[in-house]
NUBAZA-179011 format. One line per 2 residues: number of its first residue (from 1); for each residue x, y, z of C-alpha. Coordinates in nm, 3 decimals, m for minus. Example, Ala and Ser with C-alpha at 12.3 -4.5 7.8 and 13.67 -1.06 7.14 Angstrom:
2
1) 1.230,m0.450,0.780 ~ 1.367,m0.106,0.714
//
This chain:
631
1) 0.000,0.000,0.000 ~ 0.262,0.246,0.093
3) 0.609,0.253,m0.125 ~ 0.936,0.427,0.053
5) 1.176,0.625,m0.111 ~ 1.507,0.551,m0.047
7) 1.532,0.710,0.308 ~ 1.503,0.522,0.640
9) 1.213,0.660,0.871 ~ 0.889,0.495,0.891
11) 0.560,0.708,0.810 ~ 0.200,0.765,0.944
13) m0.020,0.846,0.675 ~ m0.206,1.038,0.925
15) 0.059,1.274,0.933 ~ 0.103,1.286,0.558
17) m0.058,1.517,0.288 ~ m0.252,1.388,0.024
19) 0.006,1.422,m0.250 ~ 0.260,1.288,m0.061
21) 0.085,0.991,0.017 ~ m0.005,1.007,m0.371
23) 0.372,0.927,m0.390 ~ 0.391,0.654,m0.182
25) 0.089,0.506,m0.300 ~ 0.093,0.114,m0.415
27) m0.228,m0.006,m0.581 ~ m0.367,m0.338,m0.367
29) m0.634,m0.595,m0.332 ~ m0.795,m0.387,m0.042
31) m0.794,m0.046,m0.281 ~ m0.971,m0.227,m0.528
33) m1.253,m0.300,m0.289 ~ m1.306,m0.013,m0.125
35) m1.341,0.199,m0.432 ~ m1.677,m0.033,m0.500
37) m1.950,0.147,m0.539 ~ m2.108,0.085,m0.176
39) m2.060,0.145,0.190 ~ m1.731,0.006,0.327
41) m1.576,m0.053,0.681 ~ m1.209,m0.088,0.719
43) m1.120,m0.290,1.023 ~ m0.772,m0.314,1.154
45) m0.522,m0.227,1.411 ~ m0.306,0.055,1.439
47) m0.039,0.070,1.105 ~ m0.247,m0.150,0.922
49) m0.279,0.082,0.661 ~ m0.681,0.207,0.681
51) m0.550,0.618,0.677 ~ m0.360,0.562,0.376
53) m0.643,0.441,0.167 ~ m0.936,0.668,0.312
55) m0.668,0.920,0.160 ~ m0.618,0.814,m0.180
57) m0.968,0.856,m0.195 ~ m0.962,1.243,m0.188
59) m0.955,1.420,m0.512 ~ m0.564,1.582,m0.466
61) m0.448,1.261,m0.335 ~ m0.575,1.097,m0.690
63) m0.473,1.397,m0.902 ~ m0.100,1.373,m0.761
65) m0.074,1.006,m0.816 ~ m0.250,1.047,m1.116
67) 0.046,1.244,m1.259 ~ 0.267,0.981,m1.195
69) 0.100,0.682,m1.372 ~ m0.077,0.640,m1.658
71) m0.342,0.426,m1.526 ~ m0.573,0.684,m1.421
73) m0.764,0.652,m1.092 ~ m0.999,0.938,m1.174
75) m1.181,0.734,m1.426 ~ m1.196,0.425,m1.197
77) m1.336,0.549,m0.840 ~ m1.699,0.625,m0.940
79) m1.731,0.910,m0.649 ~ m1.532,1.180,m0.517
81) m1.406,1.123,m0.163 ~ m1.462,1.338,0.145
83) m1.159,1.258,0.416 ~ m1.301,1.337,0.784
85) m1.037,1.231,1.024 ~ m1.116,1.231,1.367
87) m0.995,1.457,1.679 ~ m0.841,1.229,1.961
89) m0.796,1.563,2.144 ~ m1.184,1.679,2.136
91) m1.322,1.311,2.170 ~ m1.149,1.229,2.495
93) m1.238,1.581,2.631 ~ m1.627,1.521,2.494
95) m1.606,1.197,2.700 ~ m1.488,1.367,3.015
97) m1.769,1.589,3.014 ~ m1.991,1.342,2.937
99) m1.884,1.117,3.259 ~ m1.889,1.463,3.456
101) m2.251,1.562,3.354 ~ m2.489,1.197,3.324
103) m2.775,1.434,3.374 ~ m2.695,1.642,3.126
105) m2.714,1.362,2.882 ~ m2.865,1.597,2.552
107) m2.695,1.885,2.620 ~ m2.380,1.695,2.553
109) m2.471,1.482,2.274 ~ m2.571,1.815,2.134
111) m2.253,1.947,2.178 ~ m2.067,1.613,2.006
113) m2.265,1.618,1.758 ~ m2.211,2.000,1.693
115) m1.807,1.903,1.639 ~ m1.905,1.607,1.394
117) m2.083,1.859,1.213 ~ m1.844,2.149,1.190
119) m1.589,1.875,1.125 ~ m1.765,1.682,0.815
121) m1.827,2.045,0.678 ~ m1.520,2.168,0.687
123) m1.407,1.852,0.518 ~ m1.683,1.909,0.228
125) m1.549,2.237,0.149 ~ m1.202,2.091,0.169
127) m1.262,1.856,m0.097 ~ m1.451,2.115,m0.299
129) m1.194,2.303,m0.332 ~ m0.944,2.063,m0.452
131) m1.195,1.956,m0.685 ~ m1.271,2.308,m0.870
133) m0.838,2.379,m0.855 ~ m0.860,2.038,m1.049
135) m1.154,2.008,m1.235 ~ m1.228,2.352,m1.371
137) m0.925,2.547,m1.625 ~ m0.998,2.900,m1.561
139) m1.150,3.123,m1.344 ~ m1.134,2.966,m1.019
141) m1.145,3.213,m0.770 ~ m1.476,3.294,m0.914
143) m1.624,2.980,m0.907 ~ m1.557,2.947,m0.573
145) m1.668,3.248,m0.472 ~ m1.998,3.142,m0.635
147) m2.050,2.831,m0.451 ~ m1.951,2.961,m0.158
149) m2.188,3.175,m0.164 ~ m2.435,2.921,m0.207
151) m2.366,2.753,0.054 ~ m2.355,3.041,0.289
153) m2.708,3.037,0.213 ~ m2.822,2.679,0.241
155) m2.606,2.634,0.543 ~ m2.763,2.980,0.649
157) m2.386,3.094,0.797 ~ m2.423,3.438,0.998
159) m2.305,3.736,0.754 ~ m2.058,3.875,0.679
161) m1.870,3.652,0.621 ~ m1.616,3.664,0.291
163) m1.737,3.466,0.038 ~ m1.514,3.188,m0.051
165) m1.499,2.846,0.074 ~ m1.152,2.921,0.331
167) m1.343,3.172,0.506 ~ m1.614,2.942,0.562
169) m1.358,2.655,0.645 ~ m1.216,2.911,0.923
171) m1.585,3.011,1.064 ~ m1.601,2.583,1.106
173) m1.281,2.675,1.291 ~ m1.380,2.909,1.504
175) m1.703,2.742,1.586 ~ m1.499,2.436,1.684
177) m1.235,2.608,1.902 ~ m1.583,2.798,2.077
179) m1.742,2.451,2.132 ~ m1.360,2.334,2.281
181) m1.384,2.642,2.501 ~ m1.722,2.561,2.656
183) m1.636,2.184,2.737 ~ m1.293,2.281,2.890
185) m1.551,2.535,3.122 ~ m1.773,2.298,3.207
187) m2.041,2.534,3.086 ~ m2.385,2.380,3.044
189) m2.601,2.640,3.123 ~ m2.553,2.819,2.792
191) m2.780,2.809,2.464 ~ m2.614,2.625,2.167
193) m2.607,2.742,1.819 ~ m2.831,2.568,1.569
195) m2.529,2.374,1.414 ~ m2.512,2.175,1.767
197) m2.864,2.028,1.592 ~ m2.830,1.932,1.250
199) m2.798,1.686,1.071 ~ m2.463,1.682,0.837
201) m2.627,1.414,0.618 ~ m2.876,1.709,0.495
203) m2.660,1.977,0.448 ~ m2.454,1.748,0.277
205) m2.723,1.709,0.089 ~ m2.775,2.066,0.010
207) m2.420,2.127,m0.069 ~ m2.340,1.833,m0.331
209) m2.674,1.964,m0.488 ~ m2.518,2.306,m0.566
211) m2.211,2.183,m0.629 ~ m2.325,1.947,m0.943
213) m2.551,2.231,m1.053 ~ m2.285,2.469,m1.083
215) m2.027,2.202,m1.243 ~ m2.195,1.958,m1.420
217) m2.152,2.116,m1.793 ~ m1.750,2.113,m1.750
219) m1.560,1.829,m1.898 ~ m1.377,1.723,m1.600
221) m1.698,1.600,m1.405 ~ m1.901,1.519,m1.714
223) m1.698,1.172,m1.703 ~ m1.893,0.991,m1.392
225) m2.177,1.069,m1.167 ~ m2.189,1.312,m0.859
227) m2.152,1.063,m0.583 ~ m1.963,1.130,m0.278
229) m1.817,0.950,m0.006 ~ m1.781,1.062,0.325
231) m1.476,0.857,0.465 ~ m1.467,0.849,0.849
233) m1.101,0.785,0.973 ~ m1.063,0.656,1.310
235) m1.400,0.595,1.382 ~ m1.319,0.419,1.743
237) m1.215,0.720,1.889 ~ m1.572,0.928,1.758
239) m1.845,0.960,2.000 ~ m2.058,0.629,2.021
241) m2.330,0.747,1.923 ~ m2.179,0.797,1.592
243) m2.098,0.490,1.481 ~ m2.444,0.319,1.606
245) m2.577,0.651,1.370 ~ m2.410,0.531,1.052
247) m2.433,0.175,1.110 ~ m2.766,0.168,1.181
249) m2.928,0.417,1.005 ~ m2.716,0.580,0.697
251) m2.590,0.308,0.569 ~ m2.962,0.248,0.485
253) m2.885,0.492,0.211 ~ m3.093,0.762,0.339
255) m2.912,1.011,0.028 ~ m2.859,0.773,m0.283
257) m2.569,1.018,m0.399 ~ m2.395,0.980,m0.073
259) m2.144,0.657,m0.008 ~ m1.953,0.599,0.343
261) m1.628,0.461,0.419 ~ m1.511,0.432,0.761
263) m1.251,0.289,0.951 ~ m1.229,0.098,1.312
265) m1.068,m0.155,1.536 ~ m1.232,m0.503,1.614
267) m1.300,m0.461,1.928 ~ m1.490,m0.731,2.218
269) m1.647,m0.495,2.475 ~ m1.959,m0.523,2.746
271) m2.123,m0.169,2.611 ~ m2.415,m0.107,2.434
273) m2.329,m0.090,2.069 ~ m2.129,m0.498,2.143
275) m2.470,m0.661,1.904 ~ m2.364,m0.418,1.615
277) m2.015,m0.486,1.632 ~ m2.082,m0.806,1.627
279) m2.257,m0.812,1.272 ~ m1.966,m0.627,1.175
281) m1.721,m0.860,1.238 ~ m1.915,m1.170,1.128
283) m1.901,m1.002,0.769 ~ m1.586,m1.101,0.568
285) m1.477,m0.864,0.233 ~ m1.471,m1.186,0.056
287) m1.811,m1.330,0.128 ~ m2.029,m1.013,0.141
289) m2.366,m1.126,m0.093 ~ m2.497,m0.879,m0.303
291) m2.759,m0.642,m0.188 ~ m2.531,m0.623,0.138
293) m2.592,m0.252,0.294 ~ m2.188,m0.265,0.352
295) m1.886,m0.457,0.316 ~ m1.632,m0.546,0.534
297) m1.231,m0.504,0.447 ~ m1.045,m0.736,0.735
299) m0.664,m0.519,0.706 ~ m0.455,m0.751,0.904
301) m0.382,m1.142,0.842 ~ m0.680,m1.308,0.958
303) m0.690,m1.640,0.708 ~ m0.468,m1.761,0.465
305) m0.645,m1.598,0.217 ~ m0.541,m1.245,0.347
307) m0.220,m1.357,0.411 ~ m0.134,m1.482,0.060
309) m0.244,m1.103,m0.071 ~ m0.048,m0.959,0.222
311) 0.294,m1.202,0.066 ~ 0.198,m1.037,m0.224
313) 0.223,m0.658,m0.139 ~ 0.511,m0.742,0.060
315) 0.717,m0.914,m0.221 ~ 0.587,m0.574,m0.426
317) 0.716,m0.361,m0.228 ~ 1.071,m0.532,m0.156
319) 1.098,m0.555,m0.552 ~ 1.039,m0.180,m0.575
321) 1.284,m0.088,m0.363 ~ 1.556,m0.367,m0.450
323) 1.500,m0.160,m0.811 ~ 1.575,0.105,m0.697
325) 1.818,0.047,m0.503 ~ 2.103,m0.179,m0.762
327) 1.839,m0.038,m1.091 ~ 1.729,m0.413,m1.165
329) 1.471,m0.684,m1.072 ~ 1.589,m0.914,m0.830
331) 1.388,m1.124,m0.601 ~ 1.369,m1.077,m0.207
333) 1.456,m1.425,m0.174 ~ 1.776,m1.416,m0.299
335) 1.881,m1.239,m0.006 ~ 1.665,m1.381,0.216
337) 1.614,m1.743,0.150 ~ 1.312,m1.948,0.257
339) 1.304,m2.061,0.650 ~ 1.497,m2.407,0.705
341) 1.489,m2.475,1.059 ~ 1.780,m2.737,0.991
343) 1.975,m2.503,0.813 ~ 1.919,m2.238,1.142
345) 2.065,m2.540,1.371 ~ 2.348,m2.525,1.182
347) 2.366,m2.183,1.186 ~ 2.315,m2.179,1.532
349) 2.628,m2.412,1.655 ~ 2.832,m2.526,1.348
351) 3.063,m2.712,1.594 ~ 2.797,m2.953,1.658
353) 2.577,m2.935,1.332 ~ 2.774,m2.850,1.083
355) 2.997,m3.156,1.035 ~ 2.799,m3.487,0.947
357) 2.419,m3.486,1.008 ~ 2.177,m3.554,0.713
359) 2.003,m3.215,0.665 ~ 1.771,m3.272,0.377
361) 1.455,m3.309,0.484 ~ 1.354,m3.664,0.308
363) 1.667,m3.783,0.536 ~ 1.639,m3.549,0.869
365) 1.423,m3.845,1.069 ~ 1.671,m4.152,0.952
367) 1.943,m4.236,1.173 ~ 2.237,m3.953,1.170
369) 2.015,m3.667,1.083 ~ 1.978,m3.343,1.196
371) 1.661,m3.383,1.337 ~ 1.700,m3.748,1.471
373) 2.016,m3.649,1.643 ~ 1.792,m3.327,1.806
375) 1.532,m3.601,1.933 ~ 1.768,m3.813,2.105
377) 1.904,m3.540,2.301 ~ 1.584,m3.407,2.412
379) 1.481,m3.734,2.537 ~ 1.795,m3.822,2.729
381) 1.739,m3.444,2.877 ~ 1.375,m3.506,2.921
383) 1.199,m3.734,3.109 ~ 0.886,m3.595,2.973
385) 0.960,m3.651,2.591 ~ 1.121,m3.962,2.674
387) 0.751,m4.105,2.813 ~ 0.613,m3.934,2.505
389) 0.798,m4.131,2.221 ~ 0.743,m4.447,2.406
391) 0.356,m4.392,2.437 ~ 0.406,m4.318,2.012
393) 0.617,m4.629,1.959 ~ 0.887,m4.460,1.912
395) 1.252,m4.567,2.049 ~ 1.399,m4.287,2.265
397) 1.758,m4.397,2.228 ~ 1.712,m4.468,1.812
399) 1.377,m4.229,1.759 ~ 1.388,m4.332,1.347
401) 1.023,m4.380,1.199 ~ 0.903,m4.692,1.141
403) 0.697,m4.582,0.869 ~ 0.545,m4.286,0.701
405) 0.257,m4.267,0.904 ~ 0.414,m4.230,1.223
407) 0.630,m3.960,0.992 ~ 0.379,m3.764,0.940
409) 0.159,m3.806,1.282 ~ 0.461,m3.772,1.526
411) 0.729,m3.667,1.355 ~ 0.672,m3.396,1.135
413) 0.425,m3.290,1.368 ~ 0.602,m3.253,1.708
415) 0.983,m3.101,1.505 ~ 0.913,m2.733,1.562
417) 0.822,m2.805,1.942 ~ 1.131,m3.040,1.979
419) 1.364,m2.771,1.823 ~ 1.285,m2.507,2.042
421) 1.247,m2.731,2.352 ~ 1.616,m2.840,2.237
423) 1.709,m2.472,2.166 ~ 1.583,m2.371,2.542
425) 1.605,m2.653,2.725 ~ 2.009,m2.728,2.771
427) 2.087,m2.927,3.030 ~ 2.322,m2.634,3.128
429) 2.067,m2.411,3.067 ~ 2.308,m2.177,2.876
431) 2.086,m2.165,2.535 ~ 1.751,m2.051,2.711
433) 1.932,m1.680,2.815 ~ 2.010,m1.652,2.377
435) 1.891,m1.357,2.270 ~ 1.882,m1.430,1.887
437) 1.722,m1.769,1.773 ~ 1.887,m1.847,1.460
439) 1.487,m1.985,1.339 ~ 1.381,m1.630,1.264
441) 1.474,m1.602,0.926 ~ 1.351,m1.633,0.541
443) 1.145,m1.433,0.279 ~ 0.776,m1.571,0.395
445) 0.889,m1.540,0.786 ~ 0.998,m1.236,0.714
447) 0.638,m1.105,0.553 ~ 0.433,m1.306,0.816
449) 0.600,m1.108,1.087 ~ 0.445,m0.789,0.984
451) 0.103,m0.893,0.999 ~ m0.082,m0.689,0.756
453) 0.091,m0.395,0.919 ~ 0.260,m0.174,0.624
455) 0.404,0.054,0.882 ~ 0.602,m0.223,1.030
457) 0.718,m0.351,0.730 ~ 0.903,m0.051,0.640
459) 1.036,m0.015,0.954 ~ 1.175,m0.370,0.928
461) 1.279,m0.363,0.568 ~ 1.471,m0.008,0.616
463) 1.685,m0.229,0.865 ~ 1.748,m0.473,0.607
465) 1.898,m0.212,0.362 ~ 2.225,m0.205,0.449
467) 2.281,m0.555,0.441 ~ 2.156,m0.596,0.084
469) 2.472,m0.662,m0.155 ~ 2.566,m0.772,m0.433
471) 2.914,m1.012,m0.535 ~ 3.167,m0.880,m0.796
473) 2.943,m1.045,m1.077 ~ 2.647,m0.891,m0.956
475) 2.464,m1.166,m0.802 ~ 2.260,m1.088,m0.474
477) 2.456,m1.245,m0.145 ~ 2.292,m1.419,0.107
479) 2.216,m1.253,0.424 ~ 2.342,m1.453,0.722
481) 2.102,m1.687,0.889 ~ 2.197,m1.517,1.233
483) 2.255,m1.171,1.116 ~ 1.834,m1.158,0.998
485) 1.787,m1.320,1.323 ~ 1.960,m1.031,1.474
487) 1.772,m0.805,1.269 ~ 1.440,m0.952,1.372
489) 1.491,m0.972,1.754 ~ 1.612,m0.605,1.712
491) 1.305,m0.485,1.540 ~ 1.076,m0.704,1.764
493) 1.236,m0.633,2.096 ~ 1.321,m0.193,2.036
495) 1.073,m0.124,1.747 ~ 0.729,m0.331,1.807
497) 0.703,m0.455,2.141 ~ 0.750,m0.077,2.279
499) 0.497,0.050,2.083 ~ 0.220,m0.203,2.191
501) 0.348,m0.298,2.560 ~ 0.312,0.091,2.660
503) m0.020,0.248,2.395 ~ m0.113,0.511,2.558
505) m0.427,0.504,2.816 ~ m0.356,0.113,2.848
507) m0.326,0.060,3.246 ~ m0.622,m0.069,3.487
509) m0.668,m0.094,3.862 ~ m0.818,m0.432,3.933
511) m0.919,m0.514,4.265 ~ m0.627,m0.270,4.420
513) m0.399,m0.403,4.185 ~ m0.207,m0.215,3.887
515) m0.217,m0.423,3.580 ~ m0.104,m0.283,3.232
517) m0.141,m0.385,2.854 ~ 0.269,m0.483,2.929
519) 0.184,m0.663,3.243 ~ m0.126,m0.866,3.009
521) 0.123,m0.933,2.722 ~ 0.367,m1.059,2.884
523) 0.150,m1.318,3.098 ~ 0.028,m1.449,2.756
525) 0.371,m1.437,2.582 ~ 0.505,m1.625,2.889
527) 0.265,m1.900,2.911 ~ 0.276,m1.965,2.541
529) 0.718,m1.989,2.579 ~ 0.631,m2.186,2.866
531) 0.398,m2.459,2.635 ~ 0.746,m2.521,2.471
533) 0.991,m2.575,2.748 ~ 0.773,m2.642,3.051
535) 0.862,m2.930,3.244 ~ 0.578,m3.179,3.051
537) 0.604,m3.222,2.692 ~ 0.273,m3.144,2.488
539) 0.204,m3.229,2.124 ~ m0.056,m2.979,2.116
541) 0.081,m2.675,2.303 ~ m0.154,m2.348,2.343
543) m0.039,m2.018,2.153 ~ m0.410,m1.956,2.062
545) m0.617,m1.717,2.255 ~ m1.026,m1.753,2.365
547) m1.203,m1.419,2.504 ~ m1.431,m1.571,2.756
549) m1.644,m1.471,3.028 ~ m1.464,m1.508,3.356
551) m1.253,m1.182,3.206 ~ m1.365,m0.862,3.441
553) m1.426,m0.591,3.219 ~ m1.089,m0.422,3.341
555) m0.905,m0.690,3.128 ~ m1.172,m0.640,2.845
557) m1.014,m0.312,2.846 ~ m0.652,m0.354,2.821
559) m0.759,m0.656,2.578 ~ m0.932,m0.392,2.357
561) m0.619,m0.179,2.353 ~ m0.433,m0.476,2.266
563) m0.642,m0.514,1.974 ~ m0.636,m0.122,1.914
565) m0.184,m0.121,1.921 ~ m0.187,m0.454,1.668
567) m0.047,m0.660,1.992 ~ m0.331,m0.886,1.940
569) m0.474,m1.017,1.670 ~ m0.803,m1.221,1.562
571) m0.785,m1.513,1.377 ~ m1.132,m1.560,1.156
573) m1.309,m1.781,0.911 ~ m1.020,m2.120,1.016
575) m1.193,m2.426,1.170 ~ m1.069,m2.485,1.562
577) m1.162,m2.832,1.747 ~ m1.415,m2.758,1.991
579) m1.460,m2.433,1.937 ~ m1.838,m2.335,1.854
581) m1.879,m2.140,1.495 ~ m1.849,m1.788,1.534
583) m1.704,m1.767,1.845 ~ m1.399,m1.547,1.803
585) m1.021,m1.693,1.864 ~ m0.706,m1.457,1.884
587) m0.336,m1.455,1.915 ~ m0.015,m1.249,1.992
589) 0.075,m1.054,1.651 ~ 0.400,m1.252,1.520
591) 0.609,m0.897,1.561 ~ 0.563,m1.031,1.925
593) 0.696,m1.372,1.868 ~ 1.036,m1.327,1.868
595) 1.029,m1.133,2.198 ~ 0.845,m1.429,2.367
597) 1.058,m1.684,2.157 ~ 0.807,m1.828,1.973
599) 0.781,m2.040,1.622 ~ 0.520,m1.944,1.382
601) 0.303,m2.223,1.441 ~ m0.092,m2.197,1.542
603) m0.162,m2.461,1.802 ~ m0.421,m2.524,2.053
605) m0.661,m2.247,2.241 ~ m0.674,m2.121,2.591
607) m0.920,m1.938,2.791 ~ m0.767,m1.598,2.884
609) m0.855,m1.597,3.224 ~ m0.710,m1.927,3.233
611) m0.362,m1.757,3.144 ~ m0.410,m1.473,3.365
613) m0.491,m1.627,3.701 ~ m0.193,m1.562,3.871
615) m0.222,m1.166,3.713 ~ m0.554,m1.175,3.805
617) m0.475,m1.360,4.186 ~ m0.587,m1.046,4.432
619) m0.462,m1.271,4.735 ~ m0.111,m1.268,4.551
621) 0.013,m0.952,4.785 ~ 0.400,m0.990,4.605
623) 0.240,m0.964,4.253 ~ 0.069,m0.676,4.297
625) 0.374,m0.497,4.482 ~ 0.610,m0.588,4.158
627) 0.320,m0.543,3.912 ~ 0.272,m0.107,4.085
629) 0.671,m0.143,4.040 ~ 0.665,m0.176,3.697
631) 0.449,m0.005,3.633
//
């Protein structure tokens, strides 16, 4: 979705202006759906990209990268967007006031819905003028003095006023900053201007009217229908009431010209509006019938559907900037590789691995391979795996298959378990305090990290710059199994896990006790490590994640703001044993899993409160002292 120049930061589209996220711009599966002609949610952590392509929607955003390619986007989106982002600042202070004054209950939903207002027509005159600099050759100071005129009619905007659209952008402005003012005062004994009672989906109305009146004999927007699309950016941090409005009600179509795009987290929570979000998230972009009020775009790897197309962008993206990097084509995986957990044993101590074992893996089980030689030691470590082999038939002292069933039922199944009980479970206990494991390596580890999360991609691909060379012939070299994996662990341990462990408004009090999103992450990454190298040996370890009941709503907090950072992920639309349809299964984002030293491997599932009791222990007096430490 996004494409990086040559320099090193990472971005937040948030931050950007349209054209320059023009120039970053990569077209992708999820662009193609949400410039369908119909209502659209995005759904996705932070990073995940939703910003960036409620952006491209806008009219200078599409001119700029428009300019650039000869595919023209102009011709394909049949509306013209309207970008609304939302105000963090003026949504947490609306919810202050709200909690302050419970009896004043429609004097403040007057006054949020007076900033949703001001803010959605300030964003139509926004893309009005980008649309008459674009769309009309001559004279365009006067044509939007015209309209603006208009509008300070229909809108019925206190004179004088200047008439062009930035004055009445900055009356908006003014109006907002008043309405900021009053909240910060606690005022509620004061009589609100009528824009505190409208409704924006009218004047809207009124204002797309007289703009295709005044436009529709130029050239520019003779080539598709007026139709408009208000695009709602981070619609979880909006006033409730909000989302339940457009959900509910205008995606019903109330104003056939009028399309919405919005964006949001999946969220579980105990409130009110839980029964709509849960419609939402039973939709899927890729199974929405026709006739659907809305469809759903899922931005983060949720099946291996989406994370095929997210291997895809990816691979783009790497390709673009290998080009322009040596100015030729050369595949990411020349430099990466693919993942070969026996060549990361060697990698990982050559003295020992390097020498004789069979590697391949048609020859890894039979006697003198890599991975037969790894079983052996874990069971003469390990009482546990010892007992297990011998319940499987298998001899602990020669563990070679007897067949290919028991290949492929015990095997193949238990080697990434083995190899990372092996890799932390040393008899000298020297290998569990490693802080690189030589596994985390390869082109399609390397794009499964991320997640679905552009952001972090760049981040982690900008590290791998420098270590992209070529030989004296020109041939791509091989990046060191152990210097990726130091790569990885760096961008896991000082670029990810900081930015989820401490999001911002993610602590609790639960029963006297302190407990953070850091605190709740690390209890789950901890159990999961400990599935691998506990003292019993499981087949079927747990690194999958049920929300259920027994959770106290403070932990359906911090587990929203998991959800909210990209620390936690669902997993949808993948059959679980035992698991009733529909009910929703997550898991630690893979940026995570190197931190916790885990393999990229989906297991069994685990109640969360089951992995939280001793976080969630009250009578534990030391773990509340150590957790108001950390904290």
């Amino acid at each position: 979705m996004v494409k990086k120049s040559s320099n090193t930061g990472s971005f937040n589209a948030r931050y950007m202006t349209f054209k320059q996220v023009a120039e970053t711009f990569i077209l992708t599966q999820d662009f193609e759906t949400i410039i369908k002609n119909n209502h659209t949610v995005l759904m996705g952590s932070r990073g995940c990209g939703k910003t960036t392509l409620l952006k491209m929607l806008h009219p200078e955003a599409i001119s700029n990268w428009d300019n650039h390619h000869s595919k023209k986007l102009f011709d394909k989106i049949p509306f013209y967007g309207i970008y609304i982002p939302a105000d963090k600042q003026w949504s947490k202070q609306i919810e202050t006031f709200e909690a302050n004054f419970r009896d004043k209950a429609d004097f403040v939903r007057s006054i949020s819905k007076g900033l949703i207002n001001l803010n959605v027509l300030i964003a139509v005159c926004d893309t009005f003028k980008s649309l008459i600099h674009i769309g009309v050759n001559e004279d365009c100071q006067k044509h939007d003095i015209l309209l603006a005129e208009e509008l300070i009619d229909l809108w019925e905007i206190p004179t004088p006023i200047v008439p062009d659209l930035y004055s009445i952008t900055q009356r908006f402005h003014k109006y907002v900053s008043q309405l900021d003012t009053l909240v910060q005062r606690k005022e509620t004994h004061v009589r609100l201007e009528d824009y505190c009672y409208w409704d924006f989906v009218d004047k809207v109305g009124l204002a797309i009217n007289a703009f295709e009146e005044r436009f529709k004999n130029f050239d520019f927007f003779k080539e598709k229908p007026f139709k408009w699309a208000l695009c709602f950016d981070e619609l979880e941090v909006a006033p409730q009431w909000l989302f339940l409005e457009l959900i509910d009600q205008n995606f019903r179509s109330r104003n056939q010209k009028i399309l919405f795009k919005i964006t949001t987290i999946p969220t579980i929570t105990a409130q009110e509006f839980q029964a709509t979000r849960d419609e939402l998230e039973k939709k899927d972009t890729f199974s929405s019938n026709t006739g659907d009020d809305y469809e759903i775009i899922k931005m983060w790897v949720h099946n291996s559907r989406a994370q095929k197309n997210w291997r895809m962008f990816c691979n783009e993206y790497a390709k673009k900037m290998l080009f322009n990097k040596f100015n030729k084509e050369i595949s990411p995986t020349l430099f990466w590789g693919q993942q070969n957990y026996n060549e990361a044993l060697k990698a990982s101590d050559k003295a020992v691995f390097a020498k004789f074992f069979r590697l391949k893996e048609q020859s890894e089980f039979e006697e003198d391979g890599i991975i037969w030689y790894v079983m052996k030691e874990v069971a003469q470590m390990d009482k546990s795996f010892h007992r297990y082999l011998l319940r499987k038939g298998v001899d602990p002292l020669n563990p070679v298959p007897i067949n290919k069933r028991q290949v492929d039922q015990v095997h193949r199944k238990i080697k990434p378990i083995v190899l990372y009980r092996y890799y932390f479970k040393k008899e000298d206990d020297q290998r569990r305090s490693r802080k690189v494991v030589s596994f985390n390596y390869g082109t399609d580890y390397i794009y499964d990290l991320t997640d679905g999360n552009p952001r972090a991609f760049v981040n982690l691909f900008n590290k791998f710059m420098p270590e992209f060379k070529l030989n004296g012939s020109g041939v791509p070299i091989m990046i060191k199994i152990n210097t990726q994996a130091n790569i990885i662990s760096e961008f896991s341990k000082e670029y990810f896990y900081p930015r989820v462990a401490y999001y911002s408004d993610s602590v609790v009090r639960y029963k006297g006790k302190i407990i953070t999103l850091e605190n709740m992450l690390d209890a789950i990454g901890n159990y999961f490590h400990s599935q691998y190298i506990g003292e019993k040996f499981t087949a079927d370890p747990f690194s999958l994640i049920k929300f259920d009941e027994k959770c106290p709503n403070e932990i359906i907090k911090l587990f929203n703001k998991g959800l909210e950072s990209g620390g936690i992920l669902m997993v949808e639309d993948e059959e679980y044993k035992g698991v009733r349809k529909n009910v929703r299964i997550y898991r630690l984002s893979y940026s995570l899993y190197p931190y916790y030293n885990l393999p990229q491997r989906l297991y069994a599932i685990k109640n969360l409160s089951d992995i939280l009791s001793s976080l969630l222990n009250t009578e534990d007096n030391s773990a509340a002292i150590q957790l108001t430490l950390n904290f």
